[in-house]
C-alpha positions in Angstrom: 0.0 0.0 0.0 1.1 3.5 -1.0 1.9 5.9 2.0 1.1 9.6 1.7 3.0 11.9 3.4 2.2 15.6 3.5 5.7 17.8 3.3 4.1 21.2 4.5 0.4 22.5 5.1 -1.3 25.0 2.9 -2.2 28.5 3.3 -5.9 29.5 2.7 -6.0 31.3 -0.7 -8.5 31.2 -3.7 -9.6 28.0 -5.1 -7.2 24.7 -4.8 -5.0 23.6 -7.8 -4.0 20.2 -7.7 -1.0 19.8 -9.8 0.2 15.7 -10.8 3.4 14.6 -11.4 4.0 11.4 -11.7 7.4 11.6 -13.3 11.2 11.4 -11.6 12.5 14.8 -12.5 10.2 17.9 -12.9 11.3 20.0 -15.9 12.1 23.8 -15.3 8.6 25.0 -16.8 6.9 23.0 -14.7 9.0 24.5 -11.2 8.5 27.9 -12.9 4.5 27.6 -13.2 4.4 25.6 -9.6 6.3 28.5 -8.2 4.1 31.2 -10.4 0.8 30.1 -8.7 2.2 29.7 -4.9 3.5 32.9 -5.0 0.2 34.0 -5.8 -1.8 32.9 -2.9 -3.2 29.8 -4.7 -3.5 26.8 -2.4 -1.5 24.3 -4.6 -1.8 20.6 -3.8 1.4 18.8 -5.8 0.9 15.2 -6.1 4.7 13.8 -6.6 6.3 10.2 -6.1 9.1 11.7 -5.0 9.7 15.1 -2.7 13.7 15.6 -2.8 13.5 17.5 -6.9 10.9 19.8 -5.1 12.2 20.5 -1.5 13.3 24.1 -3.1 9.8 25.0 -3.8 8.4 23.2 -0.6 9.2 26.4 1.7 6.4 28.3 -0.1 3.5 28.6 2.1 0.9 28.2 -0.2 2.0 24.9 -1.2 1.6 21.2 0.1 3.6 18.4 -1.1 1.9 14.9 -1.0 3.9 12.4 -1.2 2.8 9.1 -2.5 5.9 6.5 -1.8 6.2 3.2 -3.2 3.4 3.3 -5.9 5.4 1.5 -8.0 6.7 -1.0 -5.8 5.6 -4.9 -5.7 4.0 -4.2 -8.9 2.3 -7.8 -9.9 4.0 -6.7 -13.7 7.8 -6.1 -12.6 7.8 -8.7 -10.3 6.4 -10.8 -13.8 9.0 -9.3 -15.6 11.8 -10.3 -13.5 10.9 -13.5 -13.1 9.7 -14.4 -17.2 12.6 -12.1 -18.7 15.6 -12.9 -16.1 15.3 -15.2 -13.4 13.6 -18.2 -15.6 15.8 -18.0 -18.4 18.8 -17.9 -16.4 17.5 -20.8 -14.1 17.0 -22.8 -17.0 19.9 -22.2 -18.8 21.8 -22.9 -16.0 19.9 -26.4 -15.6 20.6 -27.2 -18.8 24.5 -26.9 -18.4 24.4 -29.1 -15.6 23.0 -31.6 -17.3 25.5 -31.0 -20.4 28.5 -31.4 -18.0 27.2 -34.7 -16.6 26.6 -36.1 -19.9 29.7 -34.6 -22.2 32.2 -34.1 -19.0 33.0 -30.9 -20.9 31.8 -27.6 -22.2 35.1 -25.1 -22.2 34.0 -21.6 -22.3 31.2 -22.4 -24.6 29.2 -22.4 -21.6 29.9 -19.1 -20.2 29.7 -17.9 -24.4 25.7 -19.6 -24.3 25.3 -17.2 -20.7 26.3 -14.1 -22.4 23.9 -14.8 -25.7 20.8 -15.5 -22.8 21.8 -12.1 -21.1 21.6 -10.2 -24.0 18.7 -11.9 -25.1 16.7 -10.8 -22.0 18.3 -7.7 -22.1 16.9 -6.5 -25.8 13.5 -8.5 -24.6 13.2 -6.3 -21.6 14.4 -3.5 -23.8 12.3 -3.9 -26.9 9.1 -5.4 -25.3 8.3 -5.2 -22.3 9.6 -1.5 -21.6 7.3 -0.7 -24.3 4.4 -2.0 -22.8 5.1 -0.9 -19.3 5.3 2.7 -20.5 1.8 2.5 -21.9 0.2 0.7 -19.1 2.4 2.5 -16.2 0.0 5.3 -15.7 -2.9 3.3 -15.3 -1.3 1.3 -12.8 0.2 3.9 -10.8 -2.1 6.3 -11.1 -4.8 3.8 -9.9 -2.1 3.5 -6.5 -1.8 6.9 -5.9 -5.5 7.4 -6.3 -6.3 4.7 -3.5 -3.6 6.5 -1.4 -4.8 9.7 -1.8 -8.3 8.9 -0.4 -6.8 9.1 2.9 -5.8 12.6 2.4 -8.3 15.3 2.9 -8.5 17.3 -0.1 -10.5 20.7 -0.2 -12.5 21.3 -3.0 -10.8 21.6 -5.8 -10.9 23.7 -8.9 -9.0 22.5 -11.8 -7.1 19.4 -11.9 -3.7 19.7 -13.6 -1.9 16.6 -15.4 1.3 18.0 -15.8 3.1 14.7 -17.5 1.2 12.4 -20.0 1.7 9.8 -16.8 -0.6 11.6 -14.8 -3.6 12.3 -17.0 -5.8 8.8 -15.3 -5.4 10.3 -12.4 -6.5 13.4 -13.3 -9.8 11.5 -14.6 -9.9 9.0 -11.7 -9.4 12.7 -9.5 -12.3 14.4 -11.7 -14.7 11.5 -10.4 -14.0 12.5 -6.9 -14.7 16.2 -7.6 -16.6 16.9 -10.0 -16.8 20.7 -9.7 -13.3 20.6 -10.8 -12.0 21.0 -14.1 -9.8 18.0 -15.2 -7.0 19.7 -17.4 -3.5 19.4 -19.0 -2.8 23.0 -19.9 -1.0 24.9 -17.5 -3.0 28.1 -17.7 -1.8 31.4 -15.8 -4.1 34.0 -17.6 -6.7 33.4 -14.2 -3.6 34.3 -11.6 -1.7 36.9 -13.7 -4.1 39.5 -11.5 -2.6 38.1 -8.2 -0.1 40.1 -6.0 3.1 37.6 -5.2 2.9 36.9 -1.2 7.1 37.3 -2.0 8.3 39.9 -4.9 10.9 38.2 -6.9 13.6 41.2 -5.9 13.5 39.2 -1.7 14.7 35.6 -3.5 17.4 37.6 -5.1 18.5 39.3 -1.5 19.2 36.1 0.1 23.1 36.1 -0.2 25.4 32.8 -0.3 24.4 30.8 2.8 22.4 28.7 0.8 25.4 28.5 -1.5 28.5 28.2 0.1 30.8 26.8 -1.6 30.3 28.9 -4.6 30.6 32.0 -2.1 34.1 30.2 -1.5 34.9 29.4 -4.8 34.8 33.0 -5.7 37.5 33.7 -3.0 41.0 34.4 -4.1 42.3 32.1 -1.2 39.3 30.0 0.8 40.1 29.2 4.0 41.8 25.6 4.2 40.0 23.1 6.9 42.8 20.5 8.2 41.4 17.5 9.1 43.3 14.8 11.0 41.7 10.7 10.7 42.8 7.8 12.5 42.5 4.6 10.5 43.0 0.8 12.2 45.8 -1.2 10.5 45.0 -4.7 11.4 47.7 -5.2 8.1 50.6 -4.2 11.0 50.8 -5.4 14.6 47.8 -5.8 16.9 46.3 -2.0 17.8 48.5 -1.0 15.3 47.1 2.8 13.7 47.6 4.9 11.1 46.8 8.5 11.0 46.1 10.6 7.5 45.8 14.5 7.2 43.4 15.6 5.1 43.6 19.4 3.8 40.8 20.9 2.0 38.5 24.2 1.1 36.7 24.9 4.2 33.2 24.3 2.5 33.5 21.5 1.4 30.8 19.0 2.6 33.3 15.9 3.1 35.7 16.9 5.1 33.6 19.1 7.9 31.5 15.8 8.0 35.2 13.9 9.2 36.0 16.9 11.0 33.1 17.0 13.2 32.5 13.5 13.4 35.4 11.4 12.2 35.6 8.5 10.3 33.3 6.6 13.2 30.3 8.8 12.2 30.8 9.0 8.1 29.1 6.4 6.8 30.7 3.4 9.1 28.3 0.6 8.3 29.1 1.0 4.4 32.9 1.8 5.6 33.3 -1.4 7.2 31.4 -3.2 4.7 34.2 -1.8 1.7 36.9 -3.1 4.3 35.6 -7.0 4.3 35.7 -6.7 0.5 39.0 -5.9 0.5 40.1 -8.3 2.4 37.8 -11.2 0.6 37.7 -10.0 -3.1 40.1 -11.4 -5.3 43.8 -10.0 -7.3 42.2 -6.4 -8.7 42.6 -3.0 -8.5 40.0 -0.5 -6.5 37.7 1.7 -8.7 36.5 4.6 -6.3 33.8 5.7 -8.7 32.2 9.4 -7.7 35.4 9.9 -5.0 34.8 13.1 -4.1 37.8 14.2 -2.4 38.8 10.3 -2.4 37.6 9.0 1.1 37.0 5.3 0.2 40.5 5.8 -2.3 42.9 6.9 0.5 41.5 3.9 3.1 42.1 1.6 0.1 45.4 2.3 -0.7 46.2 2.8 3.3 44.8 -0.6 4.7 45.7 -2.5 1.0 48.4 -3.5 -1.7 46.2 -2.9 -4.3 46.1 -0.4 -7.3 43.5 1.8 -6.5 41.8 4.8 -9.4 39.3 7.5 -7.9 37.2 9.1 -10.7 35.8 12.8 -10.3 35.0 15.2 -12.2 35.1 18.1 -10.2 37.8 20.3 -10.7 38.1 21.9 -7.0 37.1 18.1 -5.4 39.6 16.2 -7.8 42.7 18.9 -6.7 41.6 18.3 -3.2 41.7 14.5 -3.8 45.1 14.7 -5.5 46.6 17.2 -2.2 44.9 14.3 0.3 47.2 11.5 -1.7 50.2 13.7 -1.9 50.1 14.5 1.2 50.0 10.9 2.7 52.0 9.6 0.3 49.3 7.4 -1.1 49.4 5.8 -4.1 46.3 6.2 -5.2 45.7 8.0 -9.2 42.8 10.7 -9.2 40.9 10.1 -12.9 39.5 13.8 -13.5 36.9 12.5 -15.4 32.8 10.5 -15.2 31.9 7.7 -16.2 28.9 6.4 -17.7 27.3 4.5 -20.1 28.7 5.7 -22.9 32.0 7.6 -24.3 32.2 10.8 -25.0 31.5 14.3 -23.2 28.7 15.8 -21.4 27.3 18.5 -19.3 28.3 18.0 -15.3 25.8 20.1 -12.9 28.0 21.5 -9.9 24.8 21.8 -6.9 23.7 24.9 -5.8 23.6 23.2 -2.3 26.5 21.0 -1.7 29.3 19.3 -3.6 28.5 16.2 -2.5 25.4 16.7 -4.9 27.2 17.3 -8.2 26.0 14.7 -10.8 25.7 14.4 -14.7 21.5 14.0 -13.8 19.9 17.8 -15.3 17.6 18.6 -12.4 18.9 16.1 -9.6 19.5 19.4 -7.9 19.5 22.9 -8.6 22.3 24.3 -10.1 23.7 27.6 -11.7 26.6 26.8 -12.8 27.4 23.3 -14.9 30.3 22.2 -16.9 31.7 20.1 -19.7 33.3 17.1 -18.5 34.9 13.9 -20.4 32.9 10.5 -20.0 34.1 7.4 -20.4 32.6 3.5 -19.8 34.3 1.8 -17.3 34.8 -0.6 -19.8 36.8 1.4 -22.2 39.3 2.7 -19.5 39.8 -1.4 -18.5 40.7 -1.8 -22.3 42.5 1.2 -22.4 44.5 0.9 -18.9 44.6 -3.1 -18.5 43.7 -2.5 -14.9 41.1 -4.7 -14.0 39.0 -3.9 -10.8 37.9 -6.1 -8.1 35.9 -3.3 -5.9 34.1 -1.4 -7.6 32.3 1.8 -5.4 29.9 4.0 -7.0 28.3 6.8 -5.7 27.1 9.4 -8.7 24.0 11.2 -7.5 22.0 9.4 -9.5 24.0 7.7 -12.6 24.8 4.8 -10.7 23.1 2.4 -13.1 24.7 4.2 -16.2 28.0 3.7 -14.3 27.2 -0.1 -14.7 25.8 -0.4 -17.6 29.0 1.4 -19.3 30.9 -1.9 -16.8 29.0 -4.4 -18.5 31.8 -6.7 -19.8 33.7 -5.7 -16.6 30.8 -7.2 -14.6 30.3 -10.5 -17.1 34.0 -11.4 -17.2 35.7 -10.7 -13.8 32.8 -10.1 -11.2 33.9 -7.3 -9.2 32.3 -7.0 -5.8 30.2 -3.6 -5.7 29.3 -1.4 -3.4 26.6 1.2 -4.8 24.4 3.9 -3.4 20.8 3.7 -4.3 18.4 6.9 -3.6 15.4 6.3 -2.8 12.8 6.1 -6.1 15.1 7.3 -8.5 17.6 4.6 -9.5 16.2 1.5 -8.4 14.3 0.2 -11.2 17.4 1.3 -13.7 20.0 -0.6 -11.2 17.7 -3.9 -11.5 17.4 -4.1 -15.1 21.2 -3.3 -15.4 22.2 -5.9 -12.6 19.4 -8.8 -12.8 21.2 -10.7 -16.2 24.3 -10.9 -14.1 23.2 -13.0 -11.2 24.5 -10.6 -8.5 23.4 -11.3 -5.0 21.9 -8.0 -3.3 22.1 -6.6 0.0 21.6 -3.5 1.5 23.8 -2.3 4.1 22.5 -1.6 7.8 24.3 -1.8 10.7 22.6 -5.3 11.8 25.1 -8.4 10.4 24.7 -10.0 8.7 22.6 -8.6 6.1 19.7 -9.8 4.6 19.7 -10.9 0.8 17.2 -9.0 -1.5 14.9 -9.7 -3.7 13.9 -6.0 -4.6 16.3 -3.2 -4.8 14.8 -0.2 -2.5 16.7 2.6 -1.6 16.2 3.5 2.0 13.2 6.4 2.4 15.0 7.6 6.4 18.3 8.2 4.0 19.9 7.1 6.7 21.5 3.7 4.8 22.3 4.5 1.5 24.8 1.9 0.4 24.2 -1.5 -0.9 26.1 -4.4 -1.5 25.9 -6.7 -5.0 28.1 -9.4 -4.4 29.3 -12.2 -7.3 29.0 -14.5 -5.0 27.0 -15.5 -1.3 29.3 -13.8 1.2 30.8 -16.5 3.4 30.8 -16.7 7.3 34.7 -15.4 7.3 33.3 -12.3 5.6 30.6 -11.8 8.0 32.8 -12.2 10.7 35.8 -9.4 9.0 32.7 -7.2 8.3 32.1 -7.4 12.7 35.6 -6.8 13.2 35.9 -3.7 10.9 33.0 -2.5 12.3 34.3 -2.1 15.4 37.5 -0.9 14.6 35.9 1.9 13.0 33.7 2.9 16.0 37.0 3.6 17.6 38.0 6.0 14.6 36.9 9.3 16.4 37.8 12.9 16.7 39.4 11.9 20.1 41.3 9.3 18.7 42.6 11.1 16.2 44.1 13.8 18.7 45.7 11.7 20.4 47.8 9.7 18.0 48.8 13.5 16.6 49.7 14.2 20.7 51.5 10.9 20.6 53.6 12.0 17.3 54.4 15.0 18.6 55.6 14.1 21.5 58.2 11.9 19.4 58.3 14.0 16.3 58.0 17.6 17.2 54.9 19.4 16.0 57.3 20.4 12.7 57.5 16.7 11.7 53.8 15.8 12.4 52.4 18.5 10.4 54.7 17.4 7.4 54.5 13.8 7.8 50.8 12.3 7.9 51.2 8.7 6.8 52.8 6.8 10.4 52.1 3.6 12.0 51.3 3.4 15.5 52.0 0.2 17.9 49.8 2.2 20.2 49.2 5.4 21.5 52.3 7.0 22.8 54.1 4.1 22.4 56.5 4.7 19.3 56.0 4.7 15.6 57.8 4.2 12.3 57.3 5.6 9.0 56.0 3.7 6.7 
């Protein structure tokens, strides 16, 4: 069952709008028009599936969100879809090899060759077909959802009934039933407003100075203040309560490093943290691909706590210099790739958020933005070719691109079976990431802090945002990884501000304060106990 939730009451006004959108990303005439009658007094009821490309307009008091969540979710034709298109195919296929084995002893690689066909056999099914006739039928199906949902909502009487996507039109009708004085409608008329006073002239948005942007207020600053951040890391590589501590030196807004400086590595992200950590330690020979680093977090704890080759990819200029200083600085090894990557090659426009640069993201209208940029995009399968560094982890976190992030790794995926770690946002990559991972038999599991995790059947991004990473493992993670993933875990809960202070006390008192603020990269038997460079 649907769930509506209301984001922020009405004010009284003249008679209600109720605007549908039943789409992932509104486009900027549709903001503008929202905007143009809330502004005016008119008590506008939005109807969306998803609040977060609307929490700009949300502030407005003569507008109230509703938000229907999960409409399409356990939908009897998906679940049909996986099942017909993926999962029986594959199960059979994989029968039948079985049985091929017992009888001939041996297939070679024509096996894995008669895989790869069935994959892409679903794929252009899926593709060709059935996404066909789920566009046509989705808006009956959902719309009949967020109908039922909306019954438990108490509407005033409405006046006109606005479909602003072709999706949304049967639920205008099915809406019309309900009230019939209203006047069911797709054109987004403004001629009946244009009269209205704005509660808010346009000249107060344009007073409100850079505190909703910061770092663009930075940006424009000859030399931004630098924010020097100090993390202590476990290194169960070296001795028992053996530490290392890194220095990470950044623009002071950026979003990354005041997280780590307020809360340390213990409160960013820890139960995704300690999950990367087990993979490293159970995945096989490979490199580490830190896809959407930012200023290379994951990158610098993977070339810290392991021998392998590890690549961070961002295409921020500011973030991918501040990745490159954090490496430098350490005396990591890790390569910063200033460039995306996506599904396919070539270039495209990169939208820098107006909000946070942990938002940037190749998705137009993920977040607003007033500045963007042209940046190079490559397939992670092209830079394998092109590089002959193969990756074992793979950790993706794009704002939103995720899935064209693997479906540009599709050969990467088939051929060497990487063990991923992926964010998923709620209702807007889910359905994408399941088409681009169901042909590869990937186990799925999203990350919480109870171990072990329980495997998926349905990928769902979390709607408290408060566990965004998941897990798609090649293969069922074993009880030794269960039991490195509890051990990381609690190293990492010791990884705090505190901690951190005192193995830069310890180094000092050893050092002198000149050597600790040049040297980051030590090893620490324990605290006050010695160290060695390593």
């Amino acid at each position: 069952m649907s769930e509506v939730g209301t984001v922020r009451r009405q004010s009284p006004g003249p008679g209600a709008v109720a605007l549908l959108w039943l789409g992932s990303r509104p486009t900027p005439s549709v903001e503008s028009y929202t905007r143009f009658l809330a502004e005016r007094g008119v008590p506008v009821h939005l109807v969306v599936l998803d609040p977060a490309p609307w929490a700009e307009l949300c502030a407005n008091p003569g507008l109230t969100v509703h938000v229907v969540r999960q409409a399409e979710d356990g939908l009897f034709l998906l679940r049909l879809e996986r099942l017909v298109v993926f999962r029986l195919p594959g199960a059979v296929l994989s029968r039948l090899v079985r049985v091929a084995r017992r009888l001939s002893g041996r297939l070679g690689d024509r096996a894995a060759s008669v895989r790869r066909r069935q994959r892409d056999v679903s794929r252009f099914v899926d593709r060709r077909l059935f996404r066909r006739v789920y566009r046509l039928v989705r808006p009956w199906l959902v719309g009949r959802r967020v109908e039922a949902a909306l019954r438990a909502v108490d509407l005033p009487e409405l006046e006109r009934i606005v479909a602003l996507d072709l999706a949304s039109i049967p639920l205008a009708a099915r809406l019309a039933r309900r009230y019939p004085a209203a006047l069911p409608t797709t054109d987004r008329d403004w001629a009946p407003y244009k009269h209205l006073v704005p509660a808010r002239p346009p000249a107060a948005r344009k007073a409100l100075p850079h505190r909703a942007l910061p770092h663009k207020a930075a940006k424009r600053s000859v030399n931004p203040a630098t924010r020097v951040v100090r993390l202590a890391l476990p290194d169960h590589s070296a001795t028992a309560g053996a530490w290392r501590l890194l220095v990470l030196s950044a623009p002071e807004h950026m979003f990354v490093p005041k997280e780590l400086g307020e809360n340390g590595i213990a409160g960013y992200e820890p139960d995704a943290l300690a999950c990367f950590l087990a993979i490293l330690d159970v995945a096989g020979p490979g490199a580490v691909y830190d896809v959407g680093a930012n200023i290379g977090l994951y990158a610098a704890v993977a070339s810290t706590l392991s021998t392998r080759a590890v690549r961070a990819f961002e295409p921020t200029p500011a973030l991918v210099d501040a990745a490159r200083r954090f490496a430098a600085d350490n005396g990591l090894g890790f390569v910063v790739e200033p460039l995306a990557l996506g599904a396919r090659n070539g270039h495209a426009t990169f939208y820098l958020s107006d909000s946070t640069d942990s938002s940037n993201s190749l998705a137009e209208g993920f977040r607003a933005s007033s500045e963007q940029l042209r940046v190079t995009v490559e397939t992670l399968d092209s830079y394998v070719e092109r590089t002959g560094l193969v990756p074992a982890v793979l950790k993706v976190d794009t704002e939103t691109t995720e899935p064209d992030v693997l479906a540009g790794a599709e050969r990467t995926i088939a051929r060497h079976r990487p063990w991923i770690l992926c964010e998923v946002l709620r209702g807007r990559v889910e359905e994408r990431l399941t088409r681009v991972l169901a042909p590869h038999g990937y186990r799925w599991y999203h990350i919480t802090d109870a171990v072990p995790y329980q495997e998926k059947q349905v990928i769902a991004g979390d709607p408290s945002y408060r566990h965004l990473m998941w897990l798609f493992a090649p293969v069922e993670p074993d009880a030794a990884f269960w039991a490195r993933l509890r051990r990381h875990t609690a190293a990492l809960a010791d990884c705090t501000v505190a901690r951190a202070a005192e193995l830069q006390s310890a180094l000092r008192a050893t050092a002198g304060d000149g050597a600790a603020d040049r040297r980051a990269a030590w090893a620490y038997d324990d605290v006050g106990a010695g160290h060695s460079r390593l």
